[in-house]
N, C-alpha and C positions, 0 to 999 in steps of 0.2 A: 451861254455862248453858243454860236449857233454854228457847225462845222456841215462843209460842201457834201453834197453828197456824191457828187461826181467825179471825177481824176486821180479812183483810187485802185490802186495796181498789189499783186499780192507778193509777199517778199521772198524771197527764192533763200534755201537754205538755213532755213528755223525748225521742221520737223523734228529734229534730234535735240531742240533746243532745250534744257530741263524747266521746268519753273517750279519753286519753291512749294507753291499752290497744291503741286503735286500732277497736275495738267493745267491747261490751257484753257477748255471748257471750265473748272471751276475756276481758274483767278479771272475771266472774263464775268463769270457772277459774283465772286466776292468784290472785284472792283466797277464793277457798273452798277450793283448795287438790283440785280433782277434773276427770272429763275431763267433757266435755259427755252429759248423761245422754239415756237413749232415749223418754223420758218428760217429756211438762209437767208441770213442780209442783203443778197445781192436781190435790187428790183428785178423782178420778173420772176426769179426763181421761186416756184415753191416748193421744193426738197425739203427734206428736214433735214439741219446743222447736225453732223456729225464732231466737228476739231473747232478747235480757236484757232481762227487762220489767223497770220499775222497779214498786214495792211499795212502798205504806207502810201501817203497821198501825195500825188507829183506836187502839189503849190508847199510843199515843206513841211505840213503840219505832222511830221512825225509820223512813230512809228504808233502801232495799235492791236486790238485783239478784238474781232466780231466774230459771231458764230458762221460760221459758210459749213455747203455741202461740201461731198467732196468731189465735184466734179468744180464747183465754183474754185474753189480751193486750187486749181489746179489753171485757171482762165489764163489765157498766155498777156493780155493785154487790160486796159483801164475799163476800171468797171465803174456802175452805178450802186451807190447804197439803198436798199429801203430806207423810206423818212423813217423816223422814229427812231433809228437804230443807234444803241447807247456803244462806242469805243471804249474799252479799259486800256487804258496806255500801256505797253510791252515792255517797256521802261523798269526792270527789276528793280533799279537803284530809287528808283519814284515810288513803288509801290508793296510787290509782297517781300522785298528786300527791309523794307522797312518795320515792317511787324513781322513779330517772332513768332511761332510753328502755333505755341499756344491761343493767341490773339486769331491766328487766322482758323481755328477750329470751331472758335464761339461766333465769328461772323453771320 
């Protein structure tokens, strides 16, 4: 499935958010399924990703979790994705809510 890469805005009030994963950077690699990249998702930037920013995309497609620096992390308005760049859904009940602390240490 091929998701936009553009009209995507970053979600205000998730920093304190806990996840199971134990952070944000690792449940974005254990569910995208990659290592942490050298690069922020947002085109143009090449900082290196610091957090798992959370993302949501104005046309509804939910919420998300891509590596951003931290200044991206912080962009008041809609951004552009780098192509390539794999979303793990933020969606706890979809994901590391579903496997248990064990499961997610053998990933």
């Amino acid at each position: 499935m091929s998701i936009a890469a553009n009209g995507w805005t970053i979600k205000d009030g998730t920093s304190l958010r806990p996840c199971v994963c134990g952070s944000w950077i690792q449940h974005w690699m254990t569910f995208s399924g990659q290592f942490w990249p050298p690069r922020c998702s947002v085109a143009g930037c090449s900082n290196a990703p610091s957090v798992g920013g959370h993302v949501v995309h104005q046309g509804g497609m939910g919420e998300g979790i891509v590596p951003l620096c931290a200044s991206c992390s912080r962009l008041p308005g809609p951004f552009v994705l780098r192509a390539g760049i794999s979303i793990a859904s933020a969606i706890r009940a979809e994901t590391c809510e579903r496997v248990s602390r064990a499961e997610l240490r053998t990933v």
